[in-house]
N, C-alpha and C positions, 0 to 999 in steps of 0.2 A: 339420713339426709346427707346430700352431698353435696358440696357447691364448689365452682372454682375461684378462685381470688387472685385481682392481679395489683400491682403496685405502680405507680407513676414515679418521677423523680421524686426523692423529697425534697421538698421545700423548706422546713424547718425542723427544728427538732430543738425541745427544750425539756429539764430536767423539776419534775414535779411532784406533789405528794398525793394518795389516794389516801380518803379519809379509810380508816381498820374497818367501822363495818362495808362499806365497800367490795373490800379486798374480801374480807371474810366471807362473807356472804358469796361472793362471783365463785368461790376458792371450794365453798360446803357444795354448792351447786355440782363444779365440774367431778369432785370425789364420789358424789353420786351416782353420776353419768357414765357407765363401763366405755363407752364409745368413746372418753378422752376431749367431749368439743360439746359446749353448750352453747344453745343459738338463745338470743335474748331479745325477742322484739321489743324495739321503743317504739309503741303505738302514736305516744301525741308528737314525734318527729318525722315518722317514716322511717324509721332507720333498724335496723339488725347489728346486733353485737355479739360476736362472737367469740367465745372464751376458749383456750386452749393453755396446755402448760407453760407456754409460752411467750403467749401474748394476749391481749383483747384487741381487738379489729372493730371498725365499724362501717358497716356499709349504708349510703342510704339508698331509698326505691328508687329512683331514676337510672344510678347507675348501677344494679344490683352487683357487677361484678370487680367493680373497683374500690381499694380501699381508699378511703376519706384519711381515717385519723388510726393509728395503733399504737398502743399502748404498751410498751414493751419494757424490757431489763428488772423487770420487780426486784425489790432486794427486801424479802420479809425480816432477812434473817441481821440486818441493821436495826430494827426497833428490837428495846429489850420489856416490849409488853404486848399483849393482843390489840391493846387500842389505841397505842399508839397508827400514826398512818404510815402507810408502805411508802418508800420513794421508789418513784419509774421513770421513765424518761418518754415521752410523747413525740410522734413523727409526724409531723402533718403532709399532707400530698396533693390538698389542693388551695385554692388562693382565699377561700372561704372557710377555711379548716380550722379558724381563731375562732372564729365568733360561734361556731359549730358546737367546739372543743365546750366554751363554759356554758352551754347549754345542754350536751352530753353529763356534764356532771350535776347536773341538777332532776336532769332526766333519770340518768340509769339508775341508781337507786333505787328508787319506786319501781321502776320493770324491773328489776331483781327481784325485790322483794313480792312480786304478784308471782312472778315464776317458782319461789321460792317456796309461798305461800300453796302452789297447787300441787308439790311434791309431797307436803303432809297432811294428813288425816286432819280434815277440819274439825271433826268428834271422835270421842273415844269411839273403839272397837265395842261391841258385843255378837256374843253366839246367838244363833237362831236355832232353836232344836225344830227338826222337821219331823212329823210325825212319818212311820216308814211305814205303816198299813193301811192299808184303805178304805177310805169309808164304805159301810153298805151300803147297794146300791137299791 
């Protein structure tokens, strides 16, 4: 899949923490992905989040091609544990992009972890032997 994405001025831009699983989780996801770009729908928003190495984006349905809010500058490598939270720094781009922003983080979580959820075998494996000759007819 391919989309194109456009940016507006920004308007704000503040400096903030992602809770570790979070980061984590968004992070096991995009290593999975050879294409390098994981799309994340938030169903109960309407919105699309898009992961890449270098940043998370979020678009909602109205304007599929503009970004709202991204998430950018991660610094994992400032905590000195996995669960501690990543600092980034957040760019908002439209006038509504505040009240958007603490409801994205309440949201994306859970649409992580459903995404997350559909990449692994919900039951173990087993073989099925098939018999190779056929029955009389």
């Amino acid at each position: 899949m391919e989309i194109s994405c456009y940016r507006n001025t920004e308007l704000h831009r503040e400096a903030r923490h992602l809770p570790a699983t979070t980061y984590n989780i968004a992070h096991v996801l995009l290593e999975r992905n050879r294409d390098g770009v994981v799309f994340v729908p938030i169903r109960s928003m309407q919105y699309l989040a898009v992961i890449d190495h270098e940043e998370i984006i979020f678009l909602d349905s109205e304007n599929k091609s503009w970004i709202v809010i991204a998430w950018q500058n991660f610094r994992p490598q400032q905590r000195s544990a996995l669960t501690e939270p990543v600092p980034y720094e957040a760019a908002l781009y439209t006038k509504g992009a505040m009240g958007t922003m603490k409801r994205l983080l309440v949201e994306f979580p859970p649409a992580l972890k459903v995404l997350a959820s559909k990449d692994l075998p919900s039951t173990a494996a087993r073989i099925i032997k098939l018999n190779h000759s056929r029955p009389n007819d």
